[in-house]
C-alpha positions, 0 to 999 in steps of 0.5 A: 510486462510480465514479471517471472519468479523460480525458487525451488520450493521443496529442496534438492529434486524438489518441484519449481515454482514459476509465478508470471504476472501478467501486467503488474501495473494494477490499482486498489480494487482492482485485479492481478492476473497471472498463472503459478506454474508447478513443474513436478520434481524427482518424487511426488510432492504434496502441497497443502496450499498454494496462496497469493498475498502483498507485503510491503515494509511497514514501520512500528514504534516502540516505546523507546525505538522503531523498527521496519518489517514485512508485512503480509497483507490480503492474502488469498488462497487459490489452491488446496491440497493438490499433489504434484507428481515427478515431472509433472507441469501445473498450472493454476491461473488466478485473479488476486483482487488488490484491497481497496487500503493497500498503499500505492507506490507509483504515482503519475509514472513515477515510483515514491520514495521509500515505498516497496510493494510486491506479490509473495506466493506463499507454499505449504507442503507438510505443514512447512511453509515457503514463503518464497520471493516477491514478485514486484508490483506497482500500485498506482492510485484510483481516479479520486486519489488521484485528483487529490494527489493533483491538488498538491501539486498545483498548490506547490506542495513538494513531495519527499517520502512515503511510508506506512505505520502500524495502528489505526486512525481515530474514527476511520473504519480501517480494515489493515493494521497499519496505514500509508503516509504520503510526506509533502513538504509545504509551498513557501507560503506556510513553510515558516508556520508548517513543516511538513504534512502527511496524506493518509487515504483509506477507502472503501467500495462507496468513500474515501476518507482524507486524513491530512497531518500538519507538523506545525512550528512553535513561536513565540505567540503559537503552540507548535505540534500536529493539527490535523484534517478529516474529510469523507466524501464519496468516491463520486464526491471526491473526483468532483471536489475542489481539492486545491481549495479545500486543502488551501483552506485547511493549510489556512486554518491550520498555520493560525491554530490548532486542531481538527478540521474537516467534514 
């Protein structure tokens, strides 16, 4: 399926920029593909920079408020100081490598819930820049994500919205400024206990850490609050672990008390 995006970067008689994707069905680590194809307008233009990023909406939280933006993340350039000539037909092709952190957005064919993930191509003529429009792109999750998200399912876990939030997790070695929470709310068993719990992933080329969040209910005889799960494994480790287990036990730990709990 190929994706196709105008804009008319450098005002009226200016070049268009045609940005087609070739698939944009990809997944962390790996490629999009594509051509930015430059048709020259009515007078030469020279472009500074030609670069490629993925944004996606991420939310921060003040001290009394929070608000949504875009943000930009993994840009790369793939061309520099080239100049366009009236009428002239350009086309630069690339292979943007997707971060191995960035957030998916599909999961099992279907698109989550609050999540939105797109390709800017970003020109700079003159020192001005046009960030242009984004082109959609669907993220879906690699084999060791994929076993974990299965293990919430067949534990009964429903899902219900994913988003991302600025800042960094303790003790995870983080390269983006903000991180995905994938929103579940938990099978009947735990629901008087747990209301709700959040999946973050962070990988890198060799691992995958799990981060899991419990919005625990008080009572009379428990202390309500967030507990939470820590686990590293290689990526080897984590396509072979027993998920369903593993996070069955921690829903355990965690509806009796509160804490860290992982490996």
């Amino acid at each position: 399926m190929v994706f196709k995006r105008m804009l008319r970067a450098f005002g009226v008689g200016g070049p268009t920029v045609d940005t087609v994707l070739t698939n944009p069905n990809t997944r962390p680590g790996e490629l999009l593909t594509g051509e930015v194809r430059i048709a020259g307008g009515d007078h030469p233009a020279d472009i500074d920079h030609v670069a490629l990023s993925l944004v996606t909406r991420v939310e921060f939280e003040g001290s009394d408020s929070e608000t949504v933006r875009n943000v930009d993340y993994g840009k790369v350039y793939v061309a520099q100081h080239i100049t366009v000539a009236p009428g002239q037909h350009m086309a630069i092709p690339f292979q943007y490598q997707v971060p191995l952190e960035s957030p998916i957005n599909v999961v099992a064919g279907q698109q989550l819930h609050g999540m939105t993930l797109g390709l800017r191509t970003e020109l700079a003529v003159r020192g001005a820049i046009d960030p242009g429009d984004l082109d959609p792109v669907a993220v879906h999750p690699i084999q060791s994500q994929e076993r974990v998200l299965a293990a919430f399912l067949q534990l009964g876990f429903r899902f219900t919205r994913a988003d991302n939030e600025a800042g960094r997790l303790h003790g995870v070695p983080q390269q983006l400024q903000f991180y995905q929470e994938i929103e579940f709310v938990p099978p009947h068993q735990f629901i008087s206990k747990i209301s709700q719990v959040e999946l973050t992933f962070v990988a890198d080329p060799h691992s995958l850490w799990v981060i899991l969040e419990a919005d625990r209910r008080g009572g009379m005889f428990r202390a309500g609050g967030d507990s939470f799960g820590h686990f590293h494994l290689s990526h080897h480790e984590a396509v072979n672990a027993d998920w369903a287990g593993i996070i069955h036990n921690w829903m355990d730990q965690t509806a009796g008390r509160r804490g860290v709990f992982g490996h």
